[in-house]
N, C-alpha and C positions, 0 to 999 in steps of 0.2 A: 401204573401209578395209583397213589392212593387218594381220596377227599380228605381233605384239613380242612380247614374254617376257612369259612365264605365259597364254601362248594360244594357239590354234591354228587354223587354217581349215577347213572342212567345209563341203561342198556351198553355196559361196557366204555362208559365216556364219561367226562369228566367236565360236568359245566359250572360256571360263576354262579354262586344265586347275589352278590354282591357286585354295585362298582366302586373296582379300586385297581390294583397293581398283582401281576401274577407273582407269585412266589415258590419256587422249587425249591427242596431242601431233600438232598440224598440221605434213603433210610436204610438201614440195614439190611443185607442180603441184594443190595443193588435196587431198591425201589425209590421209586420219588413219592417224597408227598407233597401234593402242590395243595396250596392256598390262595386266596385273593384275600390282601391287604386293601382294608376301605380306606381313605383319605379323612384324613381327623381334622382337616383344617377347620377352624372356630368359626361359627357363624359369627357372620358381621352386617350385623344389622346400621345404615346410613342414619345418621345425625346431623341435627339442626346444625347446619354451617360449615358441614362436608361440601367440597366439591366431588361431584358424581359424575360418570362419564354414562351416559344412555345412549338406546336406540329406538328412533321415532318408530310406533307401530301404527297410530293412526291421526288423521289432523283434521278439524272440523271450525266452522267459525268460531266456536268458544275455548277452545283447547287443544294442544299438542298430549296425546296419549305415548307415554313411552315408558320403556322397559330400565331399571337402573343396575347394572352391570357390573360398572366400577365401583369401589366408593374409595379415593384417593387413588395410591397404588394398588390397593389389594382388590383382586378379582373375586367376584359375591360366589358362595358356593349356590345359590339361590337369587336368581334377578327377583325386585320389588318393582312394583307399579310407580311410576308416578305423571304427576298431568305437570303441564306447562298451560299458565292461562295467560293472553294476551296482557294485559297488566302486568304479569313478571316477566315477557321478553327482551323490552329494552328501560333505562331509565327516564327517555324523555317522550315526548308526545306518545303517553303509553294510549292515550283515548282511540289513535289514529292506526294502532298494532293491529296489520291481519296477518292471524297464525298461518295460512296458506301462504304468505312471502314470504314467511321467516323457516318454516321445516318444513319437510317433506317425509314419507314414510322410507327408511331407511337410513336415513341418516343418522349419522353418529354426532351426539351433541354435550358437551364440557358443560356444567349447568352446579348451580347451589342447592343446596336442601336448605329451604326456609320453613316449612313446616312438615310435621309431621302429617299434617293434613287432615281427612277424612280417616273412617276407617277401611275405607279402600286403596288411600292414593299417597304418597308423599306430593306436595306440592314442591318445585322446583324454580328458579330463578334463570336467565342467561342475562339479567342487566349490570351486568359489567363489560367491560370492552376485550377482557381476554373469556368472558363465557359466550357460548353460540356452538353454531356447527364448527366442526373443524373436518369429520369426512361426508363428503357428497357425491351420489353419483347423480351423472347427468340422465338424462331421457333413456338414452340408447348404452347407459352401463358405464363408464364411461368415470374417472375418477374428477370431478372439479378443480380446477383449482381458484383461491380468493382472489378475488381483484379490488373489490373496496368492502366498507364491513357491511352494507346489503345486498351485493352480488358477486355469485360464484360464476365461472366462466368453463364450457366442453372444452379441451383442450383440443382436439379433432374437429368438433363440427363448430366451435367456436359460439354456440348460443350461450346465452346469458341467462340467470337463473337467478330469480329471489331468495335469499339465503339472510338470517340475522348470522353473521360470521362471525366467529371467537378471532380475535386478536392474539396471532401467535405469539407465543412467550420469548421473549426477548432474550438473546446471550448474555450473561452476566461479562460487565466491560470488563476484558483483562487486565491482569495488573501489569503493569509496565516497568522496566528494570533500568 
């Protein structure tokens, strides 16, 4: 075969210098010329009063440190920093918030973009009743499931786990004939 865009030849092989998609296209006399197609999808940068879907990477007494993934539906071609401060986790007795009960590192957490922050960080919210964790693993790996909106529950070893918990979203009521 031949190198097309996004590749290059080396000692008789043919490698990506690109990530994207393979693409073979038969050339005359029976040869392929392969390409890698990159992914054109738009950078999408998160805004003030998106909801964001993240992943907790670190938690400390003054802050959940997490990665922002989602921003709505669309998945980031590039994760953004952002912090959770105990003052944005819930909206009532925020004085009494410790980040250690509410995330843990790995968790995946439904959250708002309230500011754009620092220039390091988006600041982020979970004080509404359907933002919070929504996946957790337990100790030993283990998928949680909620049981009230500050505790997740091992379904196996049945320990109990501090969690601020996102309130699932509710079925739109059917209409009725």
């Amino acid at each position: 075969g031949a190198a097309g865009g996004g590749t290059y030849a080396l000692g008789g092989s043919i490698y990506a210098s690109v990530v994207g998609v393979k693409k073979e296209t038969k050339q005359p006399k029976g040869k392929k010329l392969l390409e890698v197609i990159r992914d054109h999808r738009p950078s999408i940068l998160p805004q003030t009063g998106d909801i964001v879907t993240v992943r907790v990477l670190k938690v400390n007494a003054r802050f959940a440190k997490v990665e922002i993934l989602f921003a709505g539906e669309h998945m980031l071609r590039d994760s953004f920093p952002g912090t959770i401060r105990p003052r944005d986790v819930r909206a009532f007795e925020v004085d009494s918030v410790q980040i250690y009960s509410s995330f843990r590192p790995g968790d995946i957490v439904r959250a708002e973009v309230i500011s754009l922050g620092d220039s390091k960080s988006y600041f982020l919210s979970t004080a509404k009743n359907d933002l919070g964790v929504v996946i957790a693993r337990s100790a030993n790996g283990h998928n949680m499931v909620p049981i009230s909106w500050d505790y997740m529950q091992c379904p196996v070893t049945r320990t109990k786990e501090p969690r601020k918990v996102a309130k699932p979203p509710q079925p739109a009521p059917s209409a009725k004939k």
